[in-house]
N, CA, C and O atoms as CSV, one atom per row, in Angstrom:
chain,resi,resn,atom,element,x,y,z
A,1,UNK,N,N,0.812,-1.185,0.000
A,1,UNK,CA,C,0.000,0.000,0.000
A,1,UNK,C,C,0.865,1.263,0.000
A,1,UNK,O,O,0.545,2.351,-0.477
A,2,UNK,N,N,2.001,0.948,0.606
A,2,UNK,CA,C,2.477,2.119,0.946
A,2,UNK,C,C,3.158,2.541,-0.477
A,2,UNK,O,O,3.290,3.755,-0.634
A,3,UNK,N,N,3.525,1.845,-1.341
A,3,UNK,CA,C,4.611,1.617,-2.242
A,3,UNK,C,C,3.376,2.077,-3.382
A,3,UNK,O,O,3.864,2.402,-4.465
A,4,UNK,N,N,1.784,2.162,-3.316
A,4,UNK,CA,C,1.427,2.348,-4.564
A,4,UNK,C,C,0.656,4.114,-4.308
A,4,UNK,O,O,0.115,4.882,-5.104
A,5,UNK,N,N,0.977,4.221,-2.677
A,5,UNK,CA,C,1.103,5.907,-2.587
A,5,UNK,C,C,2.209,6.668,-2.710
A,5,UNK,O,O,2.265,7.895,-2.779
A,6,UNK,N,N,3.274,5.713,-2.741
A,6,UNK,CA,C,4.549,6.422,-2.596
A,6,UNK,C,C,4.300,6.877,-4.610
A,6,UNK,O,O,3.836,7.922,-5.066
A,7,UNK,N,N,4.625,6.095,-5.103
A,7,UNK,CA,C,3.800,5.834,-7.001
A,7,UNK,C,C,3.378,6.662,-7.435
A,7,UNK,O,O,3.889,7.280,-8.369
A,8,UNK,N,N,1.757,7.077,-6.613
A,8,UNK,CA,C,1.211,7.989,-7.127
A,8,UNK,C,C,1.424,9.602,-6.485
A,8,UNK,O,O,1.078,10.592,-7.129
A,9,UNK,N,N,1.884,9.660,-5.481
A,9,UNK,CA,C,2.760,10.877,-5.360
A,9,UNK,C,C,3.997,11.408,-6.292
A,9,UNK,O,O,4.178,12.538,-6.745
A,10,UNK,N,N,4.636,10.454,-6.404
A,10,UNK,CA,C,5.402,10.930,-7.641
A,10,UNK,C,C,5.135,11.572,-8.908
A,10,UNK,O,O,5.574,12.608,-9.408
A,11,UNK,N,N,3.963,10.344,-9.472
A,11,UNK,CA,C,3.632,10.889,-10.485
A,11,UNK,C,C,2.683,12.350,-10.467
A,11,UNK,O,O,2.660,13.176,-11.380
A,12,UNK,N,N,1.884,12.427,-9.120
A,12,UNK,CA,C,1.204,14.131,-9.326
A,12,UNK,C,C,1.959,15.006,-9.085
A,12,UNK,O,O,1.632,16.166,-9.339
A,13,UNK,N,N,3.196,14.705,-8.522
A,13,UNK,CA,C,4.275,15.880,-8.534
A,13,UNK,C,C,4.818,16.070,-9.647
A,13,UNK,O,O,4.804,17.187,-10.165
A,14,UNK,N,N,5.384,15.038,-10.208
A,14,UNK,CA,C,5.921,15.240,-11.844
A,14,UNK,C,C,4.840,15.870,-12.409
A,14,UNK,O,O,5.063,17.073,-12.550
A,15,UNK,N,N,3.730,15.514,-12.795
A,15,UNK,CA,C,2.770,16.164,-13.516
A,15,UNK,C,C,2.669,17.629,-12.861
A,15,UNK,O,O,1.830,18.229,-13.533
A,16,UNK,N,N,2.967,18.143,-12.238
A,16,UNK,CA,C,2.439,19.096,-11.305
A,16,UNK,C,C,3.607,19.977,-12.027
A,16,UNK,O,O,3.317,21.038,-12.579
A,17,UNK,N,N,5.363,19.325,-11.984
A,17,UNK,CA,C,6.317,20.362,-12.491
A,17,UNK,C,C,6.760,20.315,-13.940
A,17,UNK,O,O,7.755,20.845,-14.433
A,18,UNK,N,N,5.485,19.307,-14.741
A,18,UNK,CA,C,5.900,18.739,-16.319
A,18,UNK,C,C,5.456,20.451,-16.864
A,18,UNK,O,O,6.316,20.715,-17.703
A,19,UNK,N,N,4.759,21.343,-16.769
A,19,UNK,CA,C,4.597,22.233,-17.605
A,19,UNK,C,C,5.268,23.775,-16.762
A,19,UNK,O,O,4.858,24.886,-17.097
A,20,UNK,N,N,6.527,23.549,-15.457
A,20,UNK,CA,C,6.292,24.498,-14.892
A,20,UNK,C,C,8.083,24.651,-15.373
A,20,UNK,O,O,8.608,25.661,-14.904
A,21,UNK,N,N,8.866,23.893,-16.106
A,21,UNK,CA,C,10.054,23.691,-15.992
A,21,UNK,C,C,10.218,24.294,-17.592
A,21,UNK,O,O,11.155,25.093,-17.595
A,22,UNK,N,N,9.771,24.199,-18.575
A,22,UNK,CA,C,9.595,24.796,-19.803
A,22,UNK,C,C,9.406,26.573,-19.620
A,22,UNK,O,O,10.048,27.374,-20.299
A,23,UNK,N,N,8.743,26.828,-18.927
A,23,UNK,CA,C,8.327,27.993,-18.415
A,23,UNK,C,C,9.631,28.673,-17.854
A,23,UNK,O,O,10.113,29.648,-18.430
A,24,UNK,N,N,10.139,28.189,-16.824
A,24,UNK,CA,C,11.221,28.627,-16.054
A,24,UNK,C,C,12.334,28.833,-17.127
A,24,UNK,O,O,12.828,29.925,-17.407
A,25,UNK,N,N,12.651,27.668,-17.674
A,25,UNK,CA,C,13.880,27.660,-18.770
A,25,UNK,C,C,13.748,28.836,-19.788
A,25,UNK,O,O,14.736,29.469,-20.157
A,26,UNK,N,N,12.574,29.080,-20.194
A,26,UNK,CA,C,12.483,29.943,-21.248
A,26,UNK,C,C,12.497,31.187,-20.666
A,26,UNK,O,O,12.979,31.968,-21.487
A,27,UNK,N,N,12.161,31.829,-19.506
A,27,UNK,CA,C,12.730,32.856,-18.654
A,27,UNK,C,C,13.953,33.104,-18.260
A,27,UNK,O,O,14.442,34.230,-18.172
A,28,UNK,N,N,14.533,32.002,-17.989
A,28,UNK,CA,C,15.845,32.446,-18.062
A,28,UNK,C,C,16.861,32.819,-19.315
A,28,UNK,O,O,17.620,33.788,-19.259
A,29,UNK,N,N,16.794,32.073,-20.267
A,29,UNK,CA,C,17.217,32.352,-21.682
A,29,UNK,C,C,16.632,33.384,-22.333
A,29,UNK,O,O,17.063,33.578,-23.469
A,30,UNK,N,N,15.598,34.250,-21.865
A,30,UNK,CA,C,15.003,35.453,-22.371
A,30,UNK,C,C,15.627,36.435,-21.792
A,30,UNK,O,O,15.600,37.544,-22.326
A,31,UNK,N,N,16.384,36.209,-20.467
A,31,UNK,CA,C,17.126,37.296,-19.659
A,31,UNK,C,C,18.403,37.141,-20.045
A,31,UNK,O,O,19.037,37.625,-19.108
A,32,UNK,N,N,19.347,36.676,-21.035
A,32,UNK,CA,C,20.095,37.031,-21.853
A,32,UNK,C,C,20.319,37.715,-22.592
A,32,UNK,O,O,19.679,37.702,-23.643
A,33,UNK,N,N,21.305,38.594,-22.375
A,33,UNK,CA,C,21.310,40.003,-23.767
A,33,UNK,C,C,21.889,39.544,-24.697
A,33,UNK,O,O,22.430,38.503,-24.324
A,34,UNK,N,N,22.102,39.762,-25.820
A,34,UNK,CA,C,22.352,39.080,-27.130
A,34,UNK,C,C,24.209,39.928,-26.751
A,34,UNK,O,O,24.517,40.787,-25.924
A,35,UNK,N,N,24.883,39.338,-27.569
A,35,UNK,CA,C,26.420,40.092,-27.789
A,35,UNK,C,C,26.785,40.872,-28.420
A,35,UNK,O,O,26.370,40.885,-29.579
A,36,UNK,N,N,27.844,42.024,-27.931
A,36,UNK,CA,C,27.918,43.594,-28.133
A,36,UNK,C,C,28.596,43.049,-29.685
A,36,UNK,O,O,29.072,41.952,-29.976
A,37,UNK,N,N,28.475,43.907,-30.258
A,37,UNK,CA,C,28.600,43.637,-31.983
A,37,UNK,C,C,30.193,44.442,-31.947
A,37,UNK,O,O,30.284,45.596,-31.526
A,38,UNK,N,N,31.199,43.796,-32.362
A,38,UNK,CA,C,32.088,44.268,-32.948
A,38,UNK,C,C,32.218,44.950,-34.372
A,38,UNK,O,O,31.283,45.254,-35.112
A,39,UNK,N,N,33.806,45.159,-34.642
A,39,UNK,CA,C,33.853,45.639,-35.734
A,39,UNK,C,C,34.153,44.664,-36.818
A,39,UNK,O,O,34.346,44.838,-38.021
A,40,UNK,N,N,34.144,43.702,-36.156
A,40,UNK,CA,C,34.302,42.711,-37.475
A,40,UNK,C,C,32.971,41.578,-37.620
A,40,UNK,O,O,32.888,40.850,-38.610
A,41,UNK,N,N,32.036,41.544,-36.586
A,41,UNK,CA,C,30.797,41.161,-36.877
A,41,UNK,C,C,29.510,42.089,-37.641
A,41,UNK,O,O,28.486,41.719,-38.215
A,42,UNK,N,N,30.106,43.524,-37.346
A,42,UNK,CA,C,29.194,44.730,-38.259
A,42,UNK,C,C,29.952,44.361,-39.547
A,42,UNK,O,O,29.072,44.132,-40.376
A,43,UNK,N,N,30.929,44.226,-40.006
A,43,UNK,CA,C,30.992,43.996,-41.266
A,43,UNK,C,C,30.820,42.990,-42.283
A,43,UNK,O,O,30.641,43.181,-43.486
A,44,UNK,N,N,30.930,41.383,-41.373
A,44,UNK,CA,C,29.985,40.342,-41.485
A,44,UNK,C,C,29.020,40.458,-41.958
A,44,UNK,O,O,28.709,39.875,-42.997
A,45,UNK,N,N,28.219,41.310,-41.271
A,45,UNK,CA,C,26.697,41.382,-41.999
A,45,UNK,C,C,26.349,42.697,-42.548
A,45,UNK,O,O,25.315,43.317,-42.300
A,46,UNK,N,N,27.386,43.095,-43.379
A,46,UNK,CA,C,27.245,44.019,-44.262
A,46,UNK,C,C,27.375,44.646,-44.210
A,46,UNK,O,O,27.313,45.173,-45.320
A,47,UNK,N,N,27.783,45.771,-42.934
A,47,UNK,CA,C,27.798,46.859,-42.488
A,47,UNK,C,C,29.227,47.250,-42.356
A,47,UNK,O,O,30.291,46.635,-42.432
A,48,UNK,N,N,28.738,49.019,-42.035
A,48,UNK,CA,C,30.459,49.559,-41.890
A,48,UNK,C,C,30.319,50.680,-40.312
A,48,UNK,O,O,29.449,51.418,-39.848
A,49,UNK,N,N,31.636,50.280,-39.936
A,49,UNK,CA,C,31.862,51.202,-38.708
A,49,UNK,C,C,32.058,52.731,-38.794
A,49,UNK,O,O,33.013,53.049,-39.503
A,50,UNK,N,N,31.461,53.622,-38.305
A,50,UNK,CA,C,31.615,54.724,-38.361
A,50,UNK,C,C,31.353,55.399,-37.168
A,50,UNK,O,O,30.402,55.026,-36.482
A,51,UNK,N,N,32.180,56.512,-36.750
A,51,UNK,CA,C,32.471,57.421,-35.614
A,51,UNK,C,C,31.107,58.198,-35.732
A,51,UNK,O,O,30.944,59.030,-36.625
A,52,UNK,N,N,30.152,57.910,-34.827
A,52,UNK,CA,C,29.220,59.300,-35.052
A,52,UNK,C,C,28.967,60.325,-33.623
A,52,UNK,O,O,28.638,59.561,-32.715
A,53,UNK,N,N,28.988,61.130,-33.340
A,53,UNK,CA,C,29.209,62.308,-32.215
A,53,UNK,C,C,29.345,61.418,-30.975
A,53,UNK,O,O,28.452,61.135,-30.176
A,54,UNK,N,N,30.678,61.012,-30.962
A,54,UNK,CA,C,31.627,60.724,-29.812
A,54,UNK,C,C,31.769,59.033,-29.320
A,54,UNK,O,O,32.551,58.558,-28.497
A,55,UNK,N,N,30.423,58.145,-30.376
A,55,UNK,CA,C,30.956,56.799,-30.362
A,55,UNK,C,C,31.116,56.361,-31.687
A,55,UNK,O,O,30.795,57.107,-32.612
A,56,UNK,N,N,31.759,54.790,-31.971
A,56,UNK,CA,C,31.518,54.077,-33.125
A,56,UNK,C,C,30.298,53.326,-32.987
A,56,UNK,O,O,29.901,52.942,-31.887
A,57,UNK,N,N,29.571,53.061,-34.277
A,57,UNK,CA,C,28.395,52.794,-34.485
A,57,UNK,C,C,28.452,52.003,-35.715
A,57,UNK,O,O,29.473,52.188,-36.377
A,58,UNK,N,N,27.520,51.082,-36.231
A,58,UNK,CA,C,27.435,50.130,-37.382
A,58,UNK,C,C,26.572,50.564,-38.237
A,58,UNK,O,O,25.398,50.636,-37.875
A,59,UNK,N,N,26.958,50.971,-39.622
A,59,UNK,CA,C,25.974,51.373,-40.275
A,59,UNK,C,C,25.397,50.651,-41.117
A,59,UNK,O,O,25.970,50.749,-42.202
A,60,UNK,N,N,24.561,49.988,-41.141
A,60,UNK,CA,C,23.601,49.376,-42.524
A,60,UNK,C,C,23.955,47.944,-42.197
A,60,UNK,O,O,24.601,47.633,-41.196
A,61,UNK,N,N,23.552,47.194,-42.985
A,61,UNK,CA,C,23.652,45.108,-42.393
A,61,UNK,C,C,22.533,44.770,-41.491
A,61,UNK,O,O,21.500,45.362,-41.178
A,62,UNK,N,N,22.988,43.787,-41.214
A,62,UNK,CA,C,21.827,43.088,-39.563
A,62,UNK,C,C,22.094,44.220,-38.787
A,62,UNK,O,O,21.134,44.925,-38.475
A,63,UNK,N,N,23.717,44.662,-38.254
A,63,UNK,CA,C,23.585,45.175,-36.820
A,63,UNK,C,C,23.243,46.977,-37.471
A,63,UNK,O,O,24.002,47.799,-36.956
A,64,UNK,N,N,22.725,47.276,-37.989
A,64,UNK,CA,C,22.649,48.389,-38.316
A,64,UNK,C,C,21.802,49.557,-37.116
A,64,UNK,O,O,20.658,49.330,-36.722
A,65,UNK,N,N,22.543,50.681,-36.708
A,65,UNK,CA,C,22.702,51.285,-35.684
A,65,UNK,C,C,22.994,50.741,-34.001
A,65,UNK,O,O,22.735,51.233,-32.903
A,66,UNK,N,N,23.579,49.638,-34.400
A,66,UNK,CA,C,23.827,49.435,-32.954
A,66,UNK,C,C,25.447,49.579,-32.751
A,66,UNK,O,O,26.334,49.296,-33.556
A,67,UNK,N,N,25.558,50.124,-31.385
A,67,UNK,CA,C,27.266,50.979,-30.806
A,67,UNK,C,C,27.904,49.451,-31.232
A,67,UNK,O,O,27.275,48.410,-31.427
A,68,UNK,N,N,29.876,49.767,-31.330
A,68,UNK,CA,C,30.242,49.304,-31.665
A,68,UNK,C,C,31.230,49.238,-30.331
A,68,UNK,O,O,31.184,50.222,-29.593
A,69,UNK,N,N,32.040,48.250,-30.002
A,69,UNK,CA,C,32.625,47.861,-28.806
A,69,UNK,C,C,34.054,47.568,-29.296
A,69,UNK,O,O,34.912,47.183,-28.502
């Protein structure tokens, strides 16, 4: 008896954290900032580095207007 409550406790707990662990994971991987774009990944994707009032910046491509590091 004891062994077919021990059983079904398991399984309503698993069921209980089967849709709560997808959830969590994908919150955490959403709180990742993507990576600061260099000058040789702005030009990768097409773009060119240029100085504009007091930083470098990526012009045109994927990373187009984002600062350059």
């Amino acid at each position: 008896m004891r062994r077919r409550l021990l059983g079904f406790t398991a399984a309503v707990i698993l069921a209980a954290l089967g849709p709560i662990v997808p959830v969590a994971h994908a919150t955490v991987v959403a709180q990742v900032p993507p990576p600061p774009v260099d000058g040789q990944m702005c030009e990768d994707g097409g773009g060119v580095v240029l100085y504009d009032s007091g930083s470098w910046v990526c012009v045109g491509g994927a990373h187009d207007g984002k600062p350059v590091v």
